[in-house]
C-alpha positions in Angstrom: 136.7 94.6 91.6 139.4 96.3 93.2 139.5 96.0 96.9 141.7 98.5 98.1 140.0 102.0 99.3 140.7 105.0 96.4 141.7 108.4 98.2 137.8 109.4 97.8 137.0 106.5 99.8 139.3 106.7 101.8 138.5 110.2 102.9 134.4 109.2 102.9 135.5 106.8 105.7 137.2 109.8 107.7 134.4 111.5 107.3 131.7 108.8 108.9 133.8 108.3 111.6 134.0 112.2 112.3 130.5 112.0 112.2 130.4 109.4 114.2 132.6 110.3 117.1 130.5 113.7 117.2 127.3 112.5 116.9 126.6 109.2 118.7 126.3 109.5 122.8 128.5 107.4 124.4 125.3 106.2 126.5 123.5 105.1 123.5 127.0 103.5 122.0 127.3 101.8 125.3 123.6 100.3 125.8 124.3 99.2 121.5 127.6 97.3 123.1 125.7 95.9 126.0 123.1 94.8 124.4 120.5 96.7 126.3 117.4 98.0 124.2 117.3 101.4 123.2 113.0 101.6 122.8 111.5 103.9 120.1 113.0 106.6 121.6 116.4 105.9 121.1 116.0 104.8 117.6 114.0 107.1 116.4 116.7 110.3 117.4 119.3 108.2 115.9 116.9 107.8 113.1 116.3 111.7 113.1 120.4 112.3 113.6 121.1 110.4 110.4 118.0 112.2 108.5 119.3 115.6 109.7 122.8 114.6 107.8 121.2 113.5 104.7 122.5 110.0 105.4 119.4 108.1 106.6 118.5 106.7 103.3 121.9 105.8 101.5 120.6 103.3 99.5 117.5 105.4 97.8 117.7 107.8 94.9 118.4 111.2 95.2 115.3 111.6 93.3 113.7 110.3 96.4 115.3 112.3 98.9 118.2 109.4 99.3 122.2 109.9 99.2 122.4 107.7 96.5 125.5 105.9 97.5 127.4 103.5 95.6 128.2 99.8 97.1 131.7 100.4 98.9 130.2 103.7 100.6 127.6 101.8 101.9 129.6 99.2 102.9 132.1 101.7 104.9 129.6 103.4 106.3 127.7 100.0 108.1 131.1 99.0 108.9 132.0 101.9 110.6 128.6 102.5 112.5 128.9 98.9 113.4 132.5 99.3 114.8 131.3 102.5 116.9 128.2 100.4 118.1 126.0 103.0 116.7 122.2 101.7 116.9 120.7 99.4 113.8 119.0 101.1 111.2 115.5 100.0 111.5 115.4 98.5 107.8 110.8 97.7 107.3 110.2 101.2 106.1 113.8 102.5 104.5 115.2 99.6 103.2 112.3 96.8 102.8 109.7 98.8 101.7 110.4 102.2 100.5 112.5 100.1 97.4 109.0 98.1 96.5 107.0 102.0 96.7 110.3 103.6 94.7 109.7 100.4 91.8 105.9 99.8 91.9 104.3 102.4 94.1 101.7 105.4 92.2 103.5 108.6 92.2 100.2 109.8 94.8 102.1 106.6 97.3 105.6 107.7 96.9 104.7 111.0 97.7 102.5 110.6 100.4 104.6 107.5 102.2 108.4 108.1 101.5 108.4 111.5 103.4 106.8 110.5 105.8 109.4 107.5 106.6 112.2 109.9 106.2 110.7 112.4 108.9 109.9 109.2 111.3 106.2 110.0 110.9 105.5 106.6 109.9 106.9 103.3 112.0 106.4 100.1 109.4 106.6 96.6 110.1 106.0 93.7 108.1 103.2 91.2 107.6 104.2 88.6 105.7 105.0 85.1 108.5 101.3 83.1 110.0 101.3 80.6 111.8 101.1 77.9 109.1 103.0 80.2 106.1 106.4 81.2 107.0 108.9 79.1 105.0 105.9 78.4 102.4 105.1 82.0 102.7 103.2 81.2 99.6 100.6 79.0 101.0 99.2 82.5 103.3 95.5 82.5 104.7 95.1 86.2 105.2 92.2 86.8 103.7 90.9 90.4 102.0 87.7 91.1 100.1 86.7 93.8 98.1 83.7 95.6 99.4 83.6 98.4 97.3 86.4 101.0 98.1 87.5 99.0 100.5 89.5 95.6 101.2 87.9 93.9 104.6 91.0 92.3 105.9 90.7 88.6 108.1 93.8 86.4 109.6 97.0 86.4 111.5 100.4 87.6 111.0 102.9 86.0 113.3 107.3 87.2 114.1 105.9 90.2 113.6 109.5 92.2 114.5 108.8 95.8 116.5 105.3 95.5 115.7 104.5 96.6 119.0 106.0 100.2 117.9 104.8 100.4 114.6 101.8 102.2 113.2 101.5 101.1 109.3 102.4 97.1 108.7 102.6 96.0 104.9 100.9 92.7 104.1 100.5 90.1 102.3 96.7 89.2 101.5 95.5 86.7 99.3 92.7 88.0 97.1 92.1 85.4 95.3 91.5 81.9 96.8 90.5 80.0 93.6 94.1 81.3 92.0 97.2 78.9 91.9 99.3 80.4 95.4 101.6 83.2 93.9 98.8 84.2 91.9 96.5 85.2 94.4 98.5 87.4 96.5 98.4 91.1 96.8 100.7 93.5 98.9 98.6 95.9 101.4 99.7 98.8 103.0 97.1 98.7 106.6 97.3 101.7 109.1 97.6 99.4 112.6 95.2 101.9 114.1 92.5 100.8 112.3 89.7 99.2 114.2 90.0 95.2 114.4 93.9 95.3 114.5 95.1 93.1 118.0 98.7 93.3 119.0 100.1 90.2 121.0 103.7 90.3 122.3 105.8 86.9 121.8 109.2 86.5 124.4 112.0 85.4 122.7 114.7 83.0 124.0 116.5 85.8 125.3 113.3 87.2 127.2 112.6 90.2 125.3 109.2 90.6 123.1 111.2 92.0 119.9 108.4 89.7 117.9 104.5 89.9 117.6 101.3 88.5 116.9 99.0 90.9 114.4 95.4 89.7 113.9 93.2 90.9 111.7 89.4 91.1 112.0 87.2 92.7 109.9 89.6 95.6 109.1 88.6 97.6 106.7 91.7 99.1 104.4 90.9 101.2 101.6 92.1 100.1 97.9 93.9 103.0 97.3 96.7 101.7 99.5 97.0 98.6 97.2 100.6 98.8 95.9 100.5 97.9 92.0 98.2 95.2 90.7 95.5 93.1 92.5 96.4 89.3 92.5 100.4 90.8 91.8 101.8 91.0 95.2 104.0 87.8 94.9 106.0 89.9 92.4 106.2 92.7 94.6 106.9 90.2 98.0 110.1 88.8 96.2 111.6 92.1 95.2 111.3 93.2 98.8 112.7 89.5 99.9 115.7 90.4 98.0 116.6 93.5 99.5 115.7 91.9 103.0 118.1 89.0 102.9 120.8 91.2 101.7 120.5 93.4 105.3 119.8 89.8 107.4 123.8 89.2 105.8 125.2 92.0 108.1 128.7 92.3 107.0 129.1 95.3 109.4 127.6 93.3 112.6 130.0 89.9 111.5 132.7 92.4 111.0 132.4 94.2 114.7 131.5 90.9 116.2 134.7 89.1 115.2 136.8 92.6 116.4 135.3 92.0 119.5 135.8 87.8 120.3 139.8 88.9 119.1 139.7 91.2 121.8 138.2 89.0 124.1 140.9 85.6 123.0 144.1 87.9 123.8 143.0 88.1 127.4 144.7 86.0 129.6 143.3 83.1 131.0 143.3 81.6 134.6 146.2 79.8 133.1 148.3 82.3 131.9 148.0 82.3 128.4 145.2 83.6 125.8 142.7 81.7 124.2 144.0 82.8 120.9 147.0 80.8 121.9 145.2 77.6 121.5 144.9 76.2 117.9 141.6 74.4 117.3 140.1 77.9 118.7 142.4 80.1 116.1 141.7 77.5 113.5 137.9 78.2 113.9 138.2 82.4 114.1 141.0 82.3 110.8 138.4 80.5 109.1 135.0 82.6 110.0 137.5 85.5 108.5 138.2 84.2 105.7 134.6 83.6 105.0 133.7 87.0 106.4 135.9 88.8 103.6 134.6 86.8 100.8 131.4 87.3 101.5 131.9 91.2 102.0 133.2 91.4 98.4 129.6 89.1 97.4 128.1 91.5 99.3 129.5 94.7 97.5 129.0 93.0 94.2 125.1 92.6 94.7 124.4 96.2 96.3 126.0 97.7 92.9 123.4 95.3 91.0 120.3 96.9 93.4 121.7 100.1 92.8 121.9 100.1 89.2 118.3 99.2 89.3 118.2 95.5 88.9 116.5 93.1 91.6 119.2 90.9 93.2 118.7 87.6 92.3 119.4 84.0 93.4 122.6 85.6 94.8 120.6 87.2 97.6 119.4 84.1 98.6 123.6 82.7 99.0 124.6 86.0 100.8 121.5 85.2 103.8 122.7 81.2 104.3 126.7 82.2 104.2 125.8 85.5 106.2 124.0 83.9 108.6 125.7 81.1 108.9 128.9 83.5 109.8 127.4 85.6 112.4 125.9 82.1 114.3 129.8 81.1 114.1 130.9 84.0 115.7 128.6 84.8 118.3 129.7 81.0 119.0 132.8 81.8 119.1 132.1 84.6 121.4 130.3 82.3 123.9 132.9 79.7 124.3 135.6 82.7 124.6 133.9 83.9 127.4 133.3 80.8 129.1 131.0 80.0 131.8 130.4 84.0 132.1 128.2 83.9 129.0 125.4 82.0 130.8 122.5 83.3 130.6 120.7 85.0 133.7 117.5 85.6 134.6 116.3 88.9 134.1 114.9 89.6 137.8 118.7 89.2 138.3 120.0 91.7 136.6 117.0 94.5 137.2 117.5 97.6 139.4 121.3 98.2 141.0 122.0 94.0 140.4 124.4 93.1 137.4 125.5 89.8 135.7 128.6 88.3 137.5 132.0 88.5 135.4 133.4 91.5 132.9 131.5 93.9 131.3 132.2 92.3 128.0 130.2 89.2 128.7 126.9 90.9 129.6 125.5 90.8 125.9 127.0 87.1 125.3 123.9 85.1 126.1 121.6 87.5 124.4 123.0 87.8 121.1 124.0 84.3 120.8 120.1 83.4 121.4 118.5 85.9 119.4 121.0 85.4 116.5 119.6 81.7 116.4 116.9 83.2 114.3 119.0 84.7 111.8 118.6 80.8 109.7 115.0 81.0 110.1 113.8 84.5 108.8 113.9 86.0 105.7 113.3 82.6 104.2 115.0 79.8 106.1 118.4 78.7 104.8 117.2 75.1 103.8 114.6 76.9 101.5 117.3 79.1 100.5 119.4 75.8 99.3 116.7 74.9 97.4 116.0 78.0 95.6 119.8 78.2 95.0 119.7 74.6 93.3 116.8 75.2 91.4 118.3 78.3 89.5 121.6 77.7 89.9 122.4 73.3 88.9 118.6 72.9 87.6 117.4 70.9 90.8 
Protein backbone atom coordinates (compact mmCIF):
# COMPACT_ATOMS: atom_id res chain seq x y z
CA UNK A 1 0.00 0.00 0.00
CA UNK A 2 1.32 3.16 -0.80
CA UNK A 3 1.07 5.78 1.81
CA UNK A 4 1.64 8.90 0.26
CA UNK A 5 -1.70 10.95 -0.99
CA UNK A 6 -2.04 10.74 -5.18
CA UNK A 7 -2.98 14.26 -6.66
CA UNK A 8 -6.76 12.93 -6.58
CA UNK A 9 -6.43 12.50 -3.05
CA UNK A 10 -4.79 15.11 -2.46
CA UNK A 11 -7.24 17.43 -4.04
CA UNK A 12 -10.36 15.24 -2.23
CA UNK A 13 -8.71 16.41 1.02
CA UNK A 14 -8.97 20.21 -0.24
CA UNK A 15 -12.12 19.66 -0.94
CA UNK A 16 -13.37 18.30 2.72
CA UNK A 17 -11.70 20.88 4.31
CA UNK A 18 -13.48 23.63 1.95
CA UNK A 19 -16.46 22.05 2.96
CA UNK A 20 -15.58 22.07 6.20
CA UNK A 21 -14.52 25.61 6.81
CA UNK A 22 -17.92 26.62 5.08
CA UNK A 23 -20.14 24.42 6.57
CA UNK A 24 -19.45 23.74 10.28
CA UNK A 25 -20.49 26.75 12.84
CA UNK A 26 -17.88 27.71 14.79
CA UNK A 27 -20.38 27.35 17.81
CA UNK A 28 -21.05 23.80 17.15
CA UNK A 29 -17.01 23.26 16.38
CA UNK A 30 -16.41 24.91 19.67
CA UNK A 31 -19.02 22.90 21.98
CA UNK A 32 -17.31 19.46 19.68
CA UNK A 33 -13.79 20.98 21.30
CA UNK A 34 -15.24 21.58 24.72
CA UNK A 35 -16.76 18.74 25.11
CA UNK A 36 -20.16 20.09 25.67
CA UNK A 37 -23.14 18.01 24.21
CA UNK A 38 -24.68 19.03 21.13
CA UNK A 39 -28.46 17.12 21.87
CA UNK A 40 -30.45 15.78 18.89
CA UNK A 41 -30.61 18.92 17.57
CA UNK A 42 -27.26 19.58 16.88
CA UNK A 43 -26.63 16.20 15.41
CA UNK A 44 -29.23 15.78 13.51
CA UNK A 45 -28.50 19.29 11.25
CA UNK A 46 -25.05 18.10 11.01
CA UNK A 47 -26.51 14.87 10.07
CA UNK A 48 -28.90 16.71 7.46
CA UNK A 49 -25.65 19.09 6.33
CA UNK A 50 -23.72 16.03 5.41
CA UNK A 51 -26.94 14.29 3.72
CA UNK A 52 -27.54 17.50 1.74
CA UNK A 53 -23.70 17.00 0.24
CA UNK A 54 -24.21 13.49 -0.59
CA UNK A 55 -21.55 12.64 1.98
CA UNK A 56 -23.54 11.25 4.92
CA UNK A 57 -23.25 7.72 4.00
CA UNK A 58 -19.59 7.26 2.54
CA UNK A 59 -19.28 3.93 3.33
CA UNK A 60 -22.66 2.57 1.59
CA UNK A 61 -23.21 1.78 -2.09
CA UNK A 62 -24.20 4.12 -4.49
CA UNK A 63 -26.78 1.67 -5.23
CA UNK A 64 -28.11 2.59 -1.82
CA UNK A 65 -27.92 6.16 -2.02
CA UNK A 66 -24.18 6.10 -0.48
CA UNK A 67 -20.89 7.92 -1.90
CA UNK A 68 -19.25 4.82 -2.20
CA UNK A 69 -15.88 5.89 -1.11
CA UNK A 70 -12.89 3.94 -1.15
CA UNK A 71 -10.66 3.29 2.23
CA UNK A 72 -8.12 6.36 2.08
CA UNK A 73 -11.23 8.89 1.27
CA UNK A 74 -12.83 7.72 4.12
CA UNK A 75 -9.98 7.88 6.08
CA UNK A 76 -9.22 11.74 4.99
CA UNK A 77 -12.44 12.63 5.41
CA UNK A 78 -12.73 11.37 9.43
CA UNK A 79 -9.43 12.86 9.79
CA UNK A 80 -10.20 15.94 8.64
CA UNK A 81 -13.78 16.30 10.38
CA UNK A 82 -11.97 15.17 13.45
CA UNK A 83 -9.23 17.91 13.12
CA UNK A 84 -12.06 20.67 12.62
CA UNK A 85 -13.99 19.18 15.69
CA UNK A 86 -16.93 18.67 13.49
CA UNK A 87 -19.66 16.59 15.54
CA UNK A 88 -19.45 12.35 15.50
CA UNK A 89 -21.37 10.75 13.04
CA UNK A 90 -23.94 8.96 14.94
CA UNK A 91 -22.84 5.33 13.53
CA UNK A 92 -26.36 2.71 14.99
CA UNK A 93 -28.39 3.44 11.93
CA UNK A 94 -25.53 4.44 8.92
CA UNK A 95 -22.84 2.47 9.78
CA UNK A 96 -24.03 -0.52 12.25
CA UNK A 97 -27.07 -1.31 10.86
CA UNK A 98 -27.85 -0.11 7.46
CA UNK A 99 -24.57 -2.62 6.36
CA UNK A 100 -26.59 -5.84 8.07
CA UNK A 101 -30.16 -4.38 6.00
CA UNK A 102 -27.72 -3.64 2.68
CA UNK A 103 -26.32 -7.79 3.15
CA UNK A 104 -29.45 -9.50 4.67
CA UNK A 105 -32.32 -7.18 4.66
CA UNK A 106 -35.73 -7.98 2.02
CA UNK A 107 -35.60 -5.56 -0.74
CA UNK A 108 -39.41 -4.28 0.98
CA UNK A 109 -36.63 -3.38 4.41
CA UNK A 110 -34.08 -1.71 2.50
CA UNK A 111 -36.43 0.33 0.88
CA UNK A 112 -38.62 1.23 3.53
CA UNK A 113 -35.64 1.69 6.36
CA UNK A 114 -32.41 3.05 4.47
CA UNK A 115 -34.31 6.24 3.33
CA UNK A 116 -35.56 6.83 6.00
CA UNK A 117 -31.99 6.89 7.96
CA UNK A 118 -30.64 9.05 5.33
CA UNK A 119 -33.50 11.80 5.69
CA UNK A 120 -33.05 11.43 9.77
CA UNK A 121 -36.63 10.11 9.94
CA UNK A 122 -35.51 7.20 11.81
CA UNK A 123 -33.06 7.61 15.12
CA UNK A 124 -31.62 3.75 15.83
CA UNK A 125 -29.93 2.47 18.73
CA UNK A 126 -28.84 -0.79 19.58
CA UNK A 127 -30.09 -3.67 21.76
CA UNK A 128 -27.78 -6.05 22.07
CA UNK A 129 -25.80 -5.58 26.20
CA UNK A 130 -28.31 -7.10 29.55
CA UNK A 131 -27.42 -7.03 32.55
CA UNK A 132 -25.96 -10.58 32.67
CA UNK A 133 -24.92 -10.81 28.61
CA UNK A 134 -22.53 -8.21 27.59
CA UNK A 135 -19.12 -9.80 27.02
CA UNK A 136 -21.05 -13.35 26.66
CA UNK A 137 -23.42 -11.47 24.57
CA UNK A 138 -24.33 -14.98 23.59
CA UNK A 139 -25.77 -16.11 26.69
CA UNK A 140 -28.93 -13.09 26.09
CA UNK A 141 -32.35 -13.66 28.00
CA UNK A 142 -34.51 -11.42 25.84
CA UNK A 143 -37.13 -13.43 25.16
CA UNK A 144 -39.67 -13.22 21.92
CA UNK A 145 -42.53 -15.53 20.97
CA UNK A 146 -44.39 -15.98 17.97
CA UNK A 147 -47.97 -15.27 18.31
CA UNK A 148 -49.11 -15.34 15.07
CA UNK A 149 -47.92 -12.18 13.03
CA UNK A 150 -46.39 -11.02 15.71
CA UNK A 151 -43.20 -11.57 18.04
CA UNK A 152 -44.24 -10.61 21.94
CA UNK A 153 -41.06 -9.34 23.06
CA UNK A 154 -39.94 -9.78 27.22
CA UNK A 155 -36.38 -8.62 28.90
CA UNK A 156 -33.81 -5.90 29.34
CA UNK A 157 -31.39 -4.20 27.27
CA UNK A 158 -28.73 -2.39 29.25
CA UNK A 159 -25.59 0.63 27.77
CA UNK A 160 -28.14 1.26 25.74
CA UNK A 161 -26.04 4.51 23.90
CA UNK A 162 -28.58 7.65 22.98
CA UNK A 163 -31.34 5.48 23.54
CA UNK A 164 -33.09 8.23 25.11
CA UNK A 165 -33.28 9.94 21.50
CA UNK A 166 -33.92 7.15 19.46
CA UNK A 167 -37.20 5.81 18.01
CA UNK A 168 -36.44 2.23 16.34
CA UNK A 169 -33.67 -0.06 18.52
CA UNK A 170 -32.45 -3.36 16.72
CA UNK A 171 -32.26 -6.39 18.97
CA UNK A 172 -31.16 -9.21 19.74
CA UNK A 173 -33.98 -11.88 20.89
CA UNK A 174 -33.56 -15.35 21.51
CA UNK A 175 -36.31 -17.42 19.90
CA UNK A 176 -35.30 -20.40 20.62
CA UNK A 177 -34.42 -21.42 24.27
CA UNK A 178 -34.03 -25.27 23.76
CA UNK A 179 -31.17 -24.25 20.83
CA UNK A 180 -27.36 -24.29 21.65
CA UNK A 181 -26.74 -20.06 22.32
CA UNK A 182 -25.78 -18.69 18.80
CA UNK A 183 -28.46 -20.82 17.56
CA UNK A 184 -31.32 -19.39 19.02
CA UNK A 185 -30.80 -15.82 18.35
CA UNK A 186 -32.69 -13.64 15.96
CA UNK A 187 -32.10 -9.90 15.01
CA UNK A 188 -35.37 -7.64 15.58
CA UNK A 189 -36.02 -4.40 14.26
CA UNK A 190 -38.71 -2.82 17.38
CA UNK A 191 -40.27 0.69 16.91
CA UNK A 192 -39.47 2.17 20.76
CA UNK A 193 -42.94 3.66 20.55
CA UNK A 194 -44.54 0.60 20.91
CA UNK A 195 -46.55 0.09 24.02
CA UNK A 196 -44.48 -1.89 26.85
CA UNK A 197 -41.16 -0.11 25.86
CA UNK A 198 -39.56 1.72 29.46
CA UNK A 199 -36.59 4.00 28.97
CA UNK A 200 -34.26 4.42 32.13
CA UNK A 201 -31.31 6.89 31.92
CA UNK A 202 -27.85 5.52 33.47
CA UNK A 203 -25.11 8.63 34.53
CA UNK A 204 -21.85 7.91 33.43
CA UNK A 205 -18.63 8.69 35.36
CA UNK A 206 -18.55 11.86 33.75
CA UNK A 207 -22.28 12.76 34.87
CA UNK A 208 -23.94 12.63 31.69
CA UNK A 209 -26.84 9.86 30.80
CA UNK A 210 -25.17 9.05 27.20
CA UNK A 211 -26.37 5.23 28.26
CA UNK A 212 -29.79 3.55 28.90
CA UNK A 213 -31.78 0.91 30.29
CA UNK A 214 -34.58 -0.51 27.51
CA UNK A 215 -37.11 -3.01 29.05
CA UNK A 216 -39.28 -4.91 27.32
CA UNK A 217 -42.71 -6.06 28.37
CA UNK A 218 -45.07 -7.67 26.44
CA UNK A 219 -44.24 -5.76 23.26
CA UNK A 220 -45.72 -6.82 20.48
CA UNK A 221 -43.31 -6.42 17.05
CA UNK A 222 -44.55 -7.72 14.00
CA UNK A 223 -42.48 -10.50 11.98
CA UNK A 224 -42.18 -8.71 9.12
CA UNK A 225 -39.48 -6.59 10.72
CA UNK A 226 -37.44 -9.89 11.31
CA UNK A 227 -34.20 -9.29 9.34
CA UNK A 228 -33.30 -12.66 7.48
CA UNK A 229 -33.84 -16.02 9.06
CA UNK A 230 -35.56 -16.91 12.52
CA UNK A 231 -32.95 -18.59 14.96
CA UNK A 232 -30.11 -16.71 12.35
CA UNK A 233 -29.47 -13.49 14.13
CA UNK A 234 -25.97 -14.51 15.59
CA UNK A 235 -24.85 -14.42 11.94
CA UNK A 236 -26.25 -11.23 11.41
CA UNK A 237 -24.99 -9.79 15.12
CA UNK A 238 -21.31 -10.55 14.12
CA UNK A 239 -21.32 -8.94 10.77
CA UNK A 240 -22.60 -5.83 12.43
CA UNK A 241 -19.90 -6.48 15.38
CA UNK A 242 -17.34 -6.07 12.75
CA UNK A 243 -18.27 -3.00 11.26
CA UNK A 244 -18.79 -1.65 14.99
CA UNK A 245 -15.34 -2.23 16.29
CA UNK A 246 -13.79 -0.89 13.25
CA UNK A 247 -15.60 2.84 14.09
CA UNK A 248 -14.88 2.10 18.28
CA UNK A 249 -10.85 2.24 16.55
CA UNK A 250 -11.21 6.07 15.80
CA UNK A 251 -8.17 6.79 13.87
CA UNK A 252 -9.51 10.37 13.25
CA UNK A 253 -10.43 11.03 17.22
CA UNK A 254 -6.59 9.34 18.21
CA UNK A 255 -5.28 11.41 15.42
CA UNK A 256 -6.90 15.04 16.62
CA UNK A 257 -6.39 14.04 20.23
CA UNK A 258 -2.68 13.61 20.01
CA UNK A 259 -2.62 17.20 17.81
CA UNK A 260 -4.07 18.51 20.64
CA UNK A 261 -1.83 17.14 23.95
CA UNK A 262 1.36 18.47 21.33
CA UNK A 263 -0.16 21.65 21.58
CA UNK A 264 -0.78 21.49 25.03
CA UNK A 265 3.26 19.99 25.98
CA UNK A 266 4.95 23.05 24.03
CA UNK A 267 3.29 25.40 26.54
CA UNK A 268 5.50 26.61 29.00
CA UNK A 269 5.37 25.50 32.36
CA UNK A 270 5.57 27.37 35.77
CA UNK A 271 9.14 26.45 35.30
CA UNK A 272 9.99 27.74 32.21
CA UNK A 273 10.23 25.04 29.97
CA UNK A 274 7.51 22.72 28.07
CA UNK A 275 6.48 19.54 29.01
CA UNK A 276 7.58 18.15 25.76
CA UNK A 277 11.04 19.03 27.03
CA UNK A 278 10.98 16.32 29.48
CA UNK A 279 11.84 12.72 28.16
CA UNK A 280 9.88 10.05 29.88
CA UNK A 281 6.77 12.32 28.77
CA UNK A 282 8.09 12.52 24.95
CA UNK A 283 9.06 8.88 25.23
CA UNK A 284 5.41 8.06 25.97
CA UNK A 285 3.68 10.62 23.03
CA UNK A 286 6.62 9.25 20.21
CA UNK A 287 5.41 5.95 21.04
CA UNK A 288 1.41 6.37 20.99
CA UNK A 289 2.46 7.90 17.37
CA UNK A 290 4.01 5.32 16.22
CA UNK A 291 1.26 3.06 17.16
CA UNK A 292 -1.31 5.52 15.91
CA UNK A 293 0.20 5.35 12.21
CA UNK A 294 0.41 1.68 12.18
CA UNK A 295 -2.73 1.13 13.11
CA UNK A 296 -4.17 3.87 10.54
CA UNK A 297 -2.60 1.86 7.68
CA UNK A 298 -4.48 -1.62 9.57
CA UNK A 299 -7.23 0.47 9.50
CA UNK A 300 -7.22 1.40 5.69
CA UNK A 301 -6.37 -2.11 4.87
CA UNK A 302 -9.63 -3.56 6.51
CA UNK A 303 -12.19 -0.66 5.21
CA UNK A 304 -11.02 -1.80 1.51
CA UNK A 305 -11.86 -5.50 2.66
CA UNK A 306 -15.72 -4.14 3.96
CA UNK A 307 -15.87 -2.31 0.91
CA UNK A 308 -15.14 -4.90 -1.56
CA UNK A 309 -17.90 -6.68 0.10
CA UNK A 310 -16.20 -9.08 2.42
CA UNK A 311 -17.01 -9.03 6.39
CA UNK A 312 -13.88 -8.02 8.26
CA UNK A 313 -12.62 -10.62 10.17
CA UNK A 314 -10.51 -11.48 13.17
CA UNK A 315 -8.67 -8.21 12.15
CA UNK A 316 -11.59 -6.16 13.39
CA UNK A 317 -11.32 -7.52 16.55
CA UNK A 318 -7.11 -6.36 16.69
CA UNK A 319 -7.91 -2.84 15.31
CA UNK A 320 -10.72 -2.26 18.63
CA UNK A 321 -7.88 -3.60 21.52
CA UNK A 322 -4.87 -1.51 19.69
CA UNK A 323 -7.47 1.35 18.90
CA UNK A 324 -8.72 1.61 22.11
CA UNK A 325 -5.92 0.94 23.85
CA UNK A 326 -4.36 4.20 21.86
CA UNK A 327 -7.03 6.64 22.54
CA UNK A 328 -6.98 5.61 26.62
CA UNK A 329 -3.12 6.48 26.23
CA UNK A 330 -3.67 9.67 24.85
CA UNK A 331 -6.47 11.08 26.70
CA UNK A 332 -3.82 9.97 29.47
CA UNK A 333 -1.48 11.76 28.14
CA UNK A 334 -3.75 14.70 27.90
CA UNK A 335 -4.63 14.52 31.64
CA UNK A 336 -1.17 14.48 33.05
CA UNK A 337 -0.23 17.40 30.46
CA UNK A 338 -2.71 19.48 31.89
CA UNK A 339 -2.04 18.85 35.35
CA UNK A 340 -4.09 19.39 38.31
CA UNK A 341 -6.50 21.59 35.86
CA UNK A 342 -7.91 18.31 34.47
CA UNK A 343 -9.78 17.43 37.71
CA UNK A 344 -12.88 16.81 37.44
CA UNK A 345 -15.67 19.38 38.73
CA UNK A 346 -18.91 19.05 39.74
CA UNK A 347 -21.37 19.96 37.39
CA UNK A 348 -23.47 22.48 39.77
CA UNK A 349 -20.05 24.21 39.39
CA UNK A 350 -19.75 24.83 36.12
CA UNK A 351 -23.80 25.56 35.36
CA UNK A 352 -25.10 29.08 34.43
CA UNK A 353 -22.24 32.06 34.07
CA UNK A 354 -19.64 29.68 36.41
CA UNK A 355 -16.73 27.94 34.49
CA UNK A 356 -13.94 25.36 35.42
CA UNK A 357 -10.85 27.13 36.82
CA UNK A 358 -7.67 27.07 34.46
CA UNK A 359 -7.40 27.44 30.29
CA UNK A 360 -9.93 26.77 28.10
CA UNK A 361 -8.17 23.73 26.84
CA UNK A 362 -8.64 21.81 29.99
CA UNK A 363 -12.36 22.04 30.20
CA UNK A 364 -13.03 18.67 28.24
CA UNK A 365 -9.91 16.84 30.08
CA UNK A 366 -11.83 15.11 32.86
CA UNK A 367 -14.70 14.18 30.59
CA UNK A 368 -13.15 12.44 27.87
CA UNK A 369 -10.58 10.77 29.90
CA UNK A 370 -13.68 9.15 31.95
CA UNK A 371 -15.96 8.34 29.25
CA UNK A 372 -13.12 6.94 27.05
CA UNK A 373 -12.64 4.36 29.93
CA UNK A 374 -15.37 2.52 28.25
CA UNK A 375 -13.88 2.32 24.97
CA UNK A 376 -12.07 -1.48 26.37
CA UNK A 377 -15.41 -2.54 27.55
CA UNK A 378 -17.91 -2.06 24.49
CA UNK A 379 -18.04 -3.55 21.40
CA UNK A 380 -16.80 -6.74 22.97
CA UNK A 381 -14.32 -6.13 25.74
CA UNK A 382 -10.59 -6.36 24.72
CA UNK A 383 -9.82 -9.52 26.95
CA UNK A 384 -12.68 -11.24 24.84
CA UNK A 385 -11.15 -9.67 21.90
CA UNK A 386 -7.63 -11.54 22.90
CA UNK A 387 -9.30 -14.54 22.94
CA UNK A 388 -11.03 -14.47 19.82
CA UNK A 389 -7.69 -13.24 18.24
CA UNK A 390 -5.93 -16.54 19.72
CA UNK A 391 -8.49 -18.75 18.82
CA UNK A 392 -8.33 -17.83 14.96
CA UNK A 393 -5.18 -16.57 14.81
CA UNK A 394 -2.34 -19.28 17.00
CA UNK A 395 -5.31 -22.04 17.41
CA UNK A 396 -5.86 -21.20 21.25
Amino acid sequence: MDLNYSDEEKAFRAEVRAFLAENLPAEVSDKVRRGISLGKEGHEKWHATLNARGWLAYNWPREFGGAEWNAVQRHIFEEECAAAYAPRIVPFGLSMLAPVLQKFGTKEQQDHYLPRILSGDDWWCQGYSEPGAGSDLASLKTRAVRDGDHYVVNGQKTWTTLGQYANWIFCLVRTDPEAKQQEGISFLLIDMSTPGITVRPIALLDGTPEVNEVFFDDVRVPVENLVGEENKGWTYAKYLLTHERTNIAGVGFSQAGLDAVKRIARIETANGRPLIENPHFAARLAQVEIDLMAMATTNMRIISQAASGQAPGVESSMLKVKGTIIRQEINDLTRRAVGPYAMPFASEAVEGDNAPIGPDYAGPVAAHYFNNRKLSIFGGSNEIQRGIIAKVKMGG
